[in-house]
C-alpha positions as CSV (number, residue, x, y, z in Angstrom):
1,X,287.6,145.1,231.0
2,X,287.7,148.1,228.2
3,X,289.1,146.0,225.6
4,X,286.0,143.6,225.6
5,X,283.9,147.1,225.6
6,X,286.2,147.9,222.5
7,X,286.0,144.7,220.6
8,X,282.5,144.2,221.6
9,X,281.4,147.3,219.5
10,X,283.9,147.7,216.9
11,X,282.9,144.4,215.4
12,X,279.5,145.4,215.0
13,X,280.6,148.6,213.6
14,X,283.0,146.7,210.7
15,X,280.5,144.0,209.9
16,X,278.1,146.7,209.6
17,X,280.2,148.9,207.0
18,X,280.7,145.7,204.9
19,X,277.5,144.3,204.8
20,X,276.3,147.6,204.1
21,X,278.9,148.5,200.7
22,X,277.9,144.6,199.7
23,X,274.1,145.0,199.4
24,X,274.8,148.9,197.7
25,X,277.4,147.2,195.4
26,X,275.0,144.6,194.6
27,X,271.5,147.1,194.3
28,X,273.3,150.2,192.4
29,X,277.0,149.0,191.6
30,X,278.0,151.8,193.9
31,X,278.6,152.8,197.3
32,X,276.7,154.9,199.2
33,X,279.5,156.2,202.1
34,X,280.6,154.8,205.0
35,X,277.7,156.0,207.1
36,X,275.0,154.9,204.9
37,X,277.0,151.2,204.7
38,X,276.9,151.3,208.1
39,X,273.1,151.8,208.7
40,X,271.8,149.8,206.1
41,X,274.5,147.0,207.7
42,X,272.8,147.3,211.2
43,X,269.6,147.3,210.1
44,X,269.7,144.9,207.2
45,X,271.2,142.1,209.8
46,X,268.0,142.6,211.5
47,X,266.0,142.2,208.9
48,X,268.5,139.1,207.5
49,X,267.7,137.8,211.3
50,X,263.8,138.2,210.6
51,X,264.1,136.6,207.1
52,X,265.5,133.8,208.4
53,X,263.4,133.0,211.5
54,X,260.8,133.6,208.5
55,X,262.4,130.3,206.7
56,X,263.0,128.1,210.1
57,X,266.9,128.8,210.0
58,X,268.2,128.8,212.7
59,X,271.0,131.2,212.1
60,X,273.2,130.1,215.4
61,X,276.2,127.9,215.5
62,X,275.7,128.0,211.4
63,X,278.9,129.8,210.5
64,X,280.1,133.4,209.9
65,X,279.1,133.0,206.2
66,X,275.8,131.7,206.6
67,X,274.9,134.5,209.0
68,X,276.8,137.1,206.5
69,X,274.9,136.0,203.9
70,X,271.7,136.7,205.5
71,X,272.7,139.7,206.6
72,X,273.4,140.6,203.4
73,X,270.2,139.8,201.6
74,X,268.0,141.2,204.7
75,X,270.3,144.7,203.6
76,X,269.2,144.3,200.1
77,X,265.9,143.6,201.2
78,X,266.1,146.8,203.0
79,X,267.6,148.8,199.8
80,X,264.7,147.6,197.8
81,X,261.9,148.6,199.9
82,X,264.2,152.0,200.5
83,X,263.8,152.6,196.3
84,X,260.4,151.5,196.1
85,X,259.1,154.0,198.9
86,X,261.6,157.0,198.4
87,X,263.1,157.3,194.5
C-alpha cells in the first residue's frame, strides 16, 4: 500500500519541477530553482486544465504530451500574469 502513496505523489512532484523549468526557460531563458519550478508546475497545470476546458479539449485519454503541453502553456500563462502584476 505505501508504494502507491509514494508513486502517487512523487509523480506530481517531477512533472511539476519540469513543467515548471520549461515555461521559466521559455519566459526568461532561465531557471528559477527547483521550488519555484515546482509551484509554477502545480499551479500552471491547473490553469493548462482551465485553458483547455476554455477551448472544449477534453484533455483525458489525449496522451501525456498533449496534457504536457497544456500544462506547460497554462505555466507560462501563469509566468506572464506573475511579470505583469509584480516586476
Amino acid at each position: 500500500m505505501l508504494e502507491h502513496i509514494a508513486d502517487f505523489t512523487a509523480w506530481p512532484i517531477l512533472t511539476g519541477i519540469l513543467i515548471g523549468y520549461v515555461a521559466n526557460r521559455i519566459m526568461s531563458g532561465e531557471g528559477k530553482g527547483c521550488c519555484m519550478n515546482l509551484i509554477v508546475g502545480i499551479v500552471g497545470s491547473y490553469v493548462g486544465t482551465f485553458i483547455s476546458h476554455l477551448l472544449n479539449i477534453e484533455l483525458l485519454g489525449k496522451g501525456y504530451l498533449t496534457n504536457f503541453v497544456f500544462c506547460v502553456v497554462g505555466s507560462i500563462a501563469v509566468l506572464w500574469l506573475w511579470k505583469k502584476l509584480f516586476d
